[in-house]
C-alpha positions in Angstrom: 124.4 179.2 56.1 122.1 182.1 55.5 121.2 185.1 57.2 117.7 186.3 58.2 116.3 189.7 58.5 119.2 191.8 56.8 117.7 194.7 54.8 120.7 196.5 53.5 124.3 196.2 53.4 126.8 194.9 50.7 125.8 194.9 46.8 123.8 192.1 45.7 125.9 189.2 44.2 124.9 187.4 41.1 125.2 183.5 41.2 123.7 181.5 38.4 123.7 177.7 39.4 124.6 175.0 37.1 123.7 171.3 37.7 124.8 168.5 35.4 122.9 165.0 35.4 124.5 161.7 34.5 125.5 158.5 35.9 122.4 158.7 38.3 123.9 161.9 40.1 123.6 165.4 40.1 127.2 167.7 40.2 126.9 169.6 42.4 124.9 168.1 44.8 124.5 171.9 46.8 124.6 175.1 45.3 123.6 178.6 45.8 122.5 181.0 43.5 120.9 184.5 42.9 117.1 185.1 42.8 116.0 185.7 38.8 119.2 183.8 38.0 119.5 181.4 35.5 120.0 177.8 36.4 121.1 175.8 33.5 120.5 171.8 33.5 122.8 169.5 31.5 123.0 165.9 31.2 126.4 164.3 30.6 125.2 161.1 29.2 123.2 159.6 26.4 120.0 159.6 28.7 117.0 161.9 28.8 116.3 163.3 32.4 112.6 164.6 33.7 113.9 166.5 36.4 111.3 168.5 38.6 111.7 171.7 41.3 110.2 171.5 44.4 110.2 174.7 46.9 111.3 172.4 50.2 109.5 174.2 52.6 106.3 173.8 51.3 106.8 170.9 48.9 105.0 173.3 46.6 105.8 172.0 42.6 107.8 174.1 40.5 107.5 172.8 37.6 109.3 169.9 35.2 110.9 169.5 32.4 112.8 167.3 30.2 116.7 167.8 30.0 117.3 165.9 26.7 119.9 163.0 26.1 123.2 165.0 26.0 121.8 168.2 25.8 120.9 171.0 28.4 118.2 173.5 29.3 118.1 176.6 31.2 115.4 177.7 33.7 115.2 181.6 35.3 114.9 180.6 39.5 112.5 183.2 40.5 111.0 181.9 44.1 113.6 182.2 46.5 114.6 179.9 49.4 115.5 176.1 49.3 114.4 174.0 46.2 115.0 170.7 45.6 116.0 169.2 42.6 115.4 165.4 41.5 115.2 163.4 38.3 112.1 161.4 38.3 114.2 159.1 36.1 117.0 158.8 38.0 116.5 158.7 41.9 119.6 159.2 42.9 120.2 162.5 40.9 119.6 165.1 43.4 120.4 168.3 44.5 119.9 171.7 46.5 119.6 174.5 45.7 119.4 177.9 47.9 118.1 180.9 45.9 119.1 184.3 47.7 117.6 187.6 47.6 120.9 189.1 49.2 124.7 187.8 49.3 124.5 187.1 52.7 125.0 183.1 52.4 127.4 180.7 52.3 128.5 177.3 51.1 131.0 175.6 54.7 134.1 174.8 54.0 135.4 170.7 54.2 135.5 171.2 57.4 132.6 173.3 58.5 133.6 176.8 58.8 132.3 179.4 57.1 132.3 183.3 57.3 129.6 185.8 56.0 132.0 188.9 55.8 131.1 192.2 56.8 128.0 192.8 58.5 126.1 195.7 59.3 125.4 195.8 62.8 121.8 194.9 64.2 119.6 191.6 64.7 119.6 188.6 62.7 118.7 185.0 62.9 121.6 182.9 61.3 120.5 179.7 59.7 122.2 176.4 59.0 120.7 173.5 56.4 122.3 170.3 56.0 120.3 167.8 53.9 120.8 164.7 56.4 120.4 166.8 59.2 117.7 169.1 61.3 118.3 172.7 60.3 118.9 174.8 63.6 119.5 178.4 64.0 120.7 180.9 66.7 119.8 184.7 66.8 122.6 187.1 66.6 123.2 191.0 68.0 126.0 192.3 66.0 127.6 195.9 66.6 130.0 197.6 63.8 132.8 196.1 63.2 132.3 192.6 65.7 133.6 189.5 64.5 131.7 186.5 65.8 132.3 182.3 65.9 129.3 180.9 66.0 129.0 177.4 66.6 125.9 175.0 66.0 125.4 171.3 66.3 123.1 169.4 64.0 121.0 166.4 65.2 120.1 163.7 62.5 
């Protein structure tokens, strides 16, 4: 979950993103991190990986790279929003990976809740990604102090 058009509010949190490569998978498969964080790459086994970034929105290229058998490499994330990650080597090592300009996003919970904490009050749009799912969204009116459930239902 993210939240769209919030300008101010709590302190910026720094996440850094980590993805390790082996077996034909990539732990963890979703992750968020901090724009201009670092997101280090490691592979776990005795294989090389040429893993490429790819902003999902636009399918625009990032960049690749080779992690190298056993080894790891680290790459500053500086455009924000959803990027794929995938080893070209490997098609079943994947992974997500939402860069945030502000701390206002969230990982759910096993079983799908989530919470945002406190929010100043005004008009957002909340979003939700899933990667086997359409992403939907529902606009939001908050006042001080409001605590709100939100529900959404995703459509394959």
């Amino acid at each position: 979950f993210r939240l769209q058009g919030i300008a101010a509010g709590a302190p910026r949190v720094e996440r850094a993103a980590a993805t390790t490569l082996g077996a034909c998978a990539a732990s963890p498969r979703i992750q968020l991190a901090s724009l201009d964080s670092v997101l280090r790459i490691a592979s776990a086994d005795e294989q090389a990986h040429d893993v490429r970034l790819i902003e999902a929105d636009g399918y625009r290229n990032l960049g690749g790279f080779t992690v190298p058998a056993a080894g790891e490499i680290e790459r500053r994330l500086r455009v924000p929003g959803l990027l794929h990650l995938r080893c070209e080597t490997h098609p079943g090592a994947r992974g997500w990976i939402w860069v945030t300009e502000h701390p206002y996003a969230v990982l759910t919970g096993p079983d799908g809740t989530f919470g945002l904490g406190e929010i100043p009050a005004g008009h957002y749009v909340l979003h939700v990604w899933h990667e086997a799912f359409s992403s939907a969204m529902q606009e939001i009116d908050l006042t001080a102090g409001e605590a709100r459930v939100t529900d959404f239902i995703l459509q394959p």
